[in-house]
RODO-2510 file (C-alpha; in nm, 4 decimals, decimal comma):
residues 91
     n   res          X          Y          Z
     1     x    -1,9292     1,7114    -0,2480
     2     x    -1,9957     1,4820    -0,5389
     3     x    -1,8033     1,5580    -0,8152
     4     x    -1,5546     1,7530    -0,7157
     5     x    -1,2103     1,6205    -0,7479
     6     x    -1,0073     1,7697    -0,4148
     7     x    -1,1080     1,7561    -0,0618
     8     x    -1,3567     2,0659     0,0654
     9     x    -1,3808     2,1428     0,4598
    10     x    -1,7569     2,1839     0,5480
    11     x    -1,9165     2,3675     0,8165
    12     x    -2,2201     2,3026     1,0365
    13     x    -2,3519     2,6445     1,1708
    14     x    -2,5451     2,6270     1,4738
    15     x    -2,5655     2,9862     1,6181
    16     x    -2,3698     3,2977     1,6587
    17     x    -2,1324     3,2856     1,9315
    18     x    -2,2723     3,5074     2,1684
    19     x    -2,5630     3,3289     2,1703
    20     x    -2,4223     2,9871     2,1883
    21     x    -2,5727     2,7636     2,4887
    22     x    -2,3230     2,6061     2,6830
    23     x    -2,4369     2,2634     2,5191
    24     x    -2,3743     2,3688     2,2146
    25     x    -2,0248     2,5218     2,2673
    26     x    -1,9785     2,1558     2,4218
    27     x    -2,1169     1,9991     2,0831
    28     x    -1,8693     2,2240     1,8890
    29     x    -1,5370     2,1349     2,1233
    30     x    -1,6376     1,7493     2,0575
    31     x    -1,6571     1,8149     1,7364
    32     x    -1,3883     1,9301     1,7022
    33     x    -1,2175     1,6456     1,9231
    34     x    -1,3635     1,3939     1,6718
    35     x    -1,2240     1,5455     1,3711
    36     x    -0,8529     1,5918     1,4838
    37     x    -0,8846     1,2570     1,6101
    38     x    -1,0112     1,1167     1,2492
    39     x    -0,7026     1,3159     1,0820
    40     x    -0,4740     1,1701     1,2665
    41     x    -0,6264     0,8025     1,2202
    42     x    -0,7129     0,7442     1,5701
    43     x    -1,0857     0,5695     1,4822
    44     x    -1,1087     0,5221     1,8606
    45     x    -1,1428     0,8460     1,9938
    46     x    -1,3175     0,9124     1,6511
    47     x    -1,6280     0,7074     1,7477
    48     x    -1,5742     0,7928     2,1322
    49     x    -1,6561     1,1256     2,0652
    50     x    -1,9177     1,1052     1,8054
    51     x    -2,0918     0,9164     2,0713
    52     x    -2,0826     1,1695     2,3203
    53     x    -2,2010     1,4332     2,0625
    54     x    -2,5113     1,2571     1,9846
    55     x    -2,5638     1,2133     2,3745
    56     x    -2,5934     1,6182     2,3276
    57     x    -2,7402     1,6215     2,0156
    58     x    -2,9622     1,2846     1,9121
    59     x    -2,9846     1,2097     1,5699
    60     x    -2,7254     1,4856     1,4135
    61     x    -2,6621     1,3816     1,0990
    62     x    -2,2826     1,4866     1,0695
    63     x    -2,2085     1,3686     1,3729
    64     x    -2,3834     0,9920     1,2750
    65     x    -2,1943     0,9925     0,9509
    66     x    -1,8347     1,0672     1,1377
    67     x    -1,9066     0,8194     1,3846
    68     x    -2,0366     0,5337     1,0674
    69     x    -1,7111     0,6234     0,8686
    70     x    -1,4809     0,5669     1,1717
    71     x    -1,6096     0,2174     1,2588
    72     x    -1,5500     0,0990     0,9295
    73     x    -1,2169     0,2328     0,9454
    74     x    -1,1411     0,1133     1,2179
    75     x    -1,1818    -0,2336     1,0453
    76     x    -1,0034    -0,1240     0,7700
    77     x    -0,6384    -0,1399     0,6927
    78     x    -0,5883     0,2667     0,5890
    79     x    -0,3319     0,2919     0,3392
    80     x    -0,0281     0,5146     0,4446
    81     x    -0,1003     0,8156     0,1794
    82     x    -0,4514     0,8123     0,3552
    83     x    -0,5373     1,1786     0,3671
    84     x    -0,8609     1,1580     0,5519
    85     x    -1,0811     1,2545     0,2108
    86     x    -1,4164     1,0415     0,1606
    87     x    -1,4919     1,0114    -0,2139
    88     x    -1,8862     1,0494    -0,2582
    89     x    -2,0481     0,8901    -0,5470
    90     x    -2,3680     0,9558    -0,5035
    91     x    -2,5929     1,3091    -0,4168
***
């Protein structure tokens, strides 16, 4: 979130549990997938994954802005203090 000065984990809510489609608990486990991947710097399996979430659910906007970040990362030469934290500068 602009202007804060640490890192903030942010969650997408899609439904309850119980009520969770088997596509969506899908959605969630790749999710998932593509954020432990991006922690631990594997871009790869970062965009791998995004791609197969937006198979499942076209046009997600989380899911397009993991999947932007890693390929320019992947590009990138990620410092070794790299903490996985994207500094917004704009709302």
């Amino acid at each position: 979130m602009k202007g804060k000065a640490e890192g903030i984990i942010v969650y997408q809510l899609m439904t309850l549990r119980d009520k969770a489609t088997p596509e969506q608990l899908r959605a969630e486990a790749l999710g998932e997938e593509a954020m432990q991947a991006y922690l631990a710097r594997n871009f790869a399996s970062v965009t791998a994954a995004c791609r197969r979430l937006l198979e499942l659910l076209p046009g997600d906007v989380s899911a397009s802005a993991l999947l932007a970040r890693a390929e320019q990362l992947e590009k990138a030469d990620v410092p070794e203090d790299w903490d996985g934290v994207m500094v917004l500068t704009d709302k």
